[in-house]
Structure formats: C-alpha cells, structure tokens
N, C-alpha and C positions, 0 to 999 in steps of 0.2 A: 386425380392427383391430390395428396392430405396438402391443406391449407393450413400455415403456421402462423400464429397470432403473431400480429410484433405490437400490443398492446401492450403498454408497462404495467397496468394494473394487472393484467391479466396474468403478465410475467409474476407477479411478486404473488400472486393464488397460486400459479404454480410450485414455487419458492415455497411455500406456505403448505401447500398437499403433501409436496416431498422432503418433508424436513428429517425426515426418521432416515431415508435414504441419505439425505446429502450430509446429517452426521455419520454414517457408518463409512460414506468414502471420505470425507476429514480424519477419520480416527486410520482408515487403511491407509491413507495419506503419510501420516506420521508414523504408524507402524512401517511403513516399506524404506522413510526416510535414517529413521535408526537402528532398523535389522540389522542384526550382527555386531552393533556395537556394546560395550562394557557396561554404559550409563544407561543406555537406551533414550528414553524420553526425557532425563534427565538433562542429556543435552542443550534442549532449548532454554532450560535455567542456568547451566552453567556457561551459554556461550556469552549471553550479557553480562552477566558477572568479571568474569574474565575479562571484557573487552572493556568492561569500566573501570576494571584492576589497570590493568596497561597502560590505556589512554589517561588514566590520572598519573599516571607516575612519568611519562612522556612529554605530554601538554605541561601536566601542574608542577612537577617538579623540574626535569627537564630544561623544555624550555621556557619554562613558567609564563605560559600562557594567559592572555586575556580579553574577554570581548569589546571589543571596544574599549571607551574610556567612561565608560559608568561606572564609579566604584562601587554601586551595590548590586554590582550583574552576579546572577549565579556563578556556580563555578565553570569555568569555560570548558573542561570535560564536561560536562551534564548537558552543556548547551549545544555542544554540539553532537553529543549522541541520542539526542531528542531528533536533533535534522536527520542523522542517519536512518535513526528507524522508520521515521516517518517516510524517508526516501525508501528503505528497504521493503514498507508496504507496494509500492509501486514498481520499485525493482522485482521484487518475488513475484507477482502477480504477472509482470506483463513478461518475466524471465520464461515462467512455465506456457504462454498464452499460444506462442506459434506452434507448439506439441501438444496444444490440449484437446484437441480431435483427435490430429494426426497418431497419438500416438495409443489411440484407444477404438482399436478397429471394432473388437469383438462388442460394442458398444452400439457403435454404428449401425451393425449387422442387426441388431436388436429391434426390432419394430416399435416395441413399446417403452423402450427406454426413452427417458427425458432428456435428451442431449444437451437441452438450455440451461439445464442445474450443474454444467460442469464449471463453466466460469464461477457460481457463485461456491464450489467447493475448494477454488485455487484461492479467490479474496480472503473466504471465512479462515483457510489456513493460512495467508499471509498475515492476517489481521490475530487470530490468536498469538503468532510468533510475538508479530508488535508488541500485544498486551504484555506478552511476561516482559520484551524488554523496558516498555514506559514501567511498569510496576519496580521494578531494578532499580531503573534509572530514580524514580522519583524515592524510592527507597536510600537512595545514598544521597540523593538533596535531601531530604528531610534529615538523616545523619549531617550533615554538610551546613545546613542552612538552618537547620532545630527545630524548622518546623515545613508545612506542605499549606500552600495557599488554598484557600477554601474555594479559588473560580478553576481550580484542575476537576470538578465537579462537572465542570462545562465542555471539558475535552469530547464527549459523544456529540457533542452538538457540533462544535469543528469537524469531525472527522465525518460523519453522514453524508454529508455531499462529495467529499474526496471519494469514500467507498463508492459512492455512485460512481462516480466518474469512471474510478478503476472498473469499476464490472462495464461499464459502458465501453472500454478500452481492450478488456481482455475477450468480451463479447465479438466487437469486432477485427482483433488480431487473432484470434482463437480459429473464428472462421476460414479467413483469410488466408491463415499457416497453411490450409488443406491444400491448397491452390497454388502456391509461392512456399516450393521448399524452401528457401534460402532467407526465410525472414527471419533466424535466430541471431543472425549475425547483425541485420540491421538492426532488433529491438536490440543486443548487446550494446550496440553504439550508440541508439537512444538513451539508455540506463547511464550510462558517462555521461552524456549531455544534460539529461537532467540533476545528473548529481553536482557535477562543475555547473551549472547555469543558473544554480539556487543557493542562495546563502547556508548553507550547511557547514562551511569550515570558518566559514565570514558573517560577519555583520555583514547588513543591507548599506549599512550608514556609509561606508570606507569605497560601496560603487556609483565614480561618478552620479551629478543627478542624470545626464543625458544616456547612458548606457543601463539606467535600471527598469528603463521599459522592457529590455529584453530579458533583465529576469521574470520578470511580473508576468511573459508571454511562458515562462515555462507553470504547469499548473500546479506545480512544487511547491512553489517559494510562498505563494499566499497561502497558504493549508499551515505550512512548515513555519510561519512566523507568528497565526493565530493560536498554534498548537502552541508554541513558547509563550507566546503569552501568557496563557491560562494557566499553565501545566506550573511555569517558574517564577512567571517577572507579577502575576498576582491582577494582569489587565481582565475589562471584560474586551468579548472579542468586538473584531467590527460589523457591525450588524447588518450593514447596509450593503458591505461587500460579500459577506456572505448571503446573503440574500442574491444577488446578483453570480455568485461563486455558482450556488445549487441550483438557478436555473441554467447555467450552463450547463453544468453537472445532469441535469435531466434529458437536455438536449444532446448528449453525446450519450446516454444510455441508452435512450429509444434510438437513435442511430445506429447501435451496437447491436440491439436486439433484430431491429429490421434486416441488419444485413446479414446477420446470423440466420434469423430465420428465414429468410432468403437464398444464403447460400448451401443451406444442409442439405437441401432436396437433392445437389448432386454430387453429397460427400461419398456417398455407399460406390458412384461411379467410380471418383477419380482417386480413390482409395484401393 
C-alpha cells in the first residue's frame, strides 16, 4: 500500500514540482466559472467595482455611515469591504472544500495524479479574486483618501499565515466531504458564523469587553483587523500576534494535510 507524506515541507516540493499543473487547473478554474457569459473574465473586475459603486452610495450617502467615532477613519464603505474580502477568502475556499475530491472522480481514478495540489488550486483562486478586489478597493481609497499608506506594503506578510490556515482548513474538509455528504450545508452555516462573529460591518471597539473573546476565537477577526491596519488606518501590524497567529496557522496545516493524506487511500473506494 503507497505511503502519503503528511510532511509540510515535503507538501510545499510538491506544491513546487507541480506549479505548471496547478496554474493550468486555476486558469480551467476560471474559465469553467465564466463560460458563456458576455464579459467573461471580466467579471471578476467588474463585480468589486460595482459592489463599491452600491455600498458607497447605500452606506455613504444613504444612511451616511461611519466607523466608529474616529474622525479620521477611512471611509466606512472601504472599511468594510476590506472585511468582506478578506472573509470571502475563507468563504470561497472552504464554500468549494466539501466537493473538492468529491466532485472530481476522474481524478481519483488517476494513479499518478497529485490529489494534495487540489486545495492549493481552490486558495490560489480564492486568493486572486481577493487581489483584484483589495486592488479596487484600495484604488477608490486612494481616490477617497489622496493617497495609499506606504505599510499596505505589508499586506503579504498579514495574509501568509491566514492562507496557511485556509489550506490547512480546505485540506481537511476537502477530505472529509468524500465521507459526509452533507457537510455543504454545515460549512454554509459556518461562512454566516464567521462573517456575523468578526468585525466586518462593525468596529471591534462597540463589543462589549467581555463578549470579544469570542470574536477573537473566530480566526477571522485577527487576520481582518491586521489587514485594516496596513492596508487603510497606516499601523504596523502586531508582531507578537502574528507570530503566535502563524504558528497556529501551521498547526492546522499539518493537521490538514495528515488527515488528507490519510484519508485518500480510501477515496477511490467510497467514491
């Protein structure tokens, strides 16, 4: 019986040998998602645009919204469609994760295909979508605000352990799907919970102090408030917790990968 490494190092040579493979399925990726439409790929520029059209005229004009009481907060559309995306990395990723085996038999079947490069194909495309919308977004602050703080520089350093995280997340629900048809329904109710249980429509400041431990237990709100930081309010992040972030963050990857590689051996059966 083939022995599956669940070494991260080992994972990330893999990562690494099959990169030419794992962009041709991110490009099939996004080809299969806008087949047939007008704009095509266009899409994924025009859907943040639009949605920072709306939400400013909603929020800003509207019901003239604002975060908190700092008066030199960005503008409270930017700030909260900074939470969104950042949520919608995690939302996308873990939306696709309980159909990322399942729904890729002829794959399976395949002896020598790499089954472990599929989570890192659903990240990398949640994680491009991100990019155009932070690019958007940070695009209409800098209209908005006159200028782009020099520490949005530091944005890949914030997100590196969240992206672990997620592959460590979609690693282990990925697997797991093959086993429990019915987990689309529970990660959907996870995606609400994480989106309501993280400052995304809110300051942190306005929850109670005793009720913000349980934001802080979603692994959202930390990512999502360093990400503001850098990107709008111009802070450096917190080092100490990030620090502490990413090895958790490591710890749920090799978790992810062990039970991946663990549980494939009897995908081909129960498929």
């Amino acid at each position: 019986m083939q022995v599956y490494s669940a070494s991260l190092p080992n994972y990330l040579a893999t990562v690494v040998r099959y990169r030419d493979l794992i962009g041709q399925l991110v490009r099939r990726e996004f080809s299969t998602r806008y087949r047939g439409s007008v704009l095509g790929i266009f899409w994924a520029v025009l859907n943040p645009v639009i949605t920072v059209l709306v939400f400013s005229f909603l929020f800003g004009v509207v019901f003239r919204a604002r975060w908190g009481t700092e008066p030199t907060a960005p503008n409270f559309v930017i700030i909260v469609l900074v939470g969104m995306i950042i949520h919608g990395m995690l939302a996308e990723s873990l939306g696709q994760a309980p159909n990322l085996v399942l729904g890729r038999l002829s794959y399976v079947k395949k002896v020598v295909f790499p089954l472990e490069v599929l989570p890192i194909v659903t990240v990398v495309t949640a994680l491009i979508n991100a990019a155009v919308g932070m690019t958007v977004v940070l695009a209409a602050n800098g209209v908005l605000q006159g200028s782009i703080v020099p520490t949005v520089l530091l944005l890949p350093v914030v997100l590196v352990p969240f992206i672990l995280l997620i592959t460590g997340i979609v690693l282990f629900v990925g697997a797991f799907g093959v086993y429990v048809r019915d987990l689309t329904q529970i990660v959907n109710f996870l995606n609400m919970i994480t989106l309501f249980l993280a400052p995304v429509f809110y300051p942190i400041s306005v929850v109670p102090e005793q009720y913000r431990v349980l934001l802080f237990l979603n692994p959202l709100t930390f990512i999502l408030e360093q990400a503001r930081d850098v990107m709008l309010f111009g802070r450096l992040p917190d080092w100490s917790g990030l620090a502490i972030y990413t090895v958790i963050a490591f710890g749920f990857a090799w978790l992810g990968l062990w039970w991946f590689q663990r549980a494939r051996k009897g995908f081909a059966d129960v498929m």
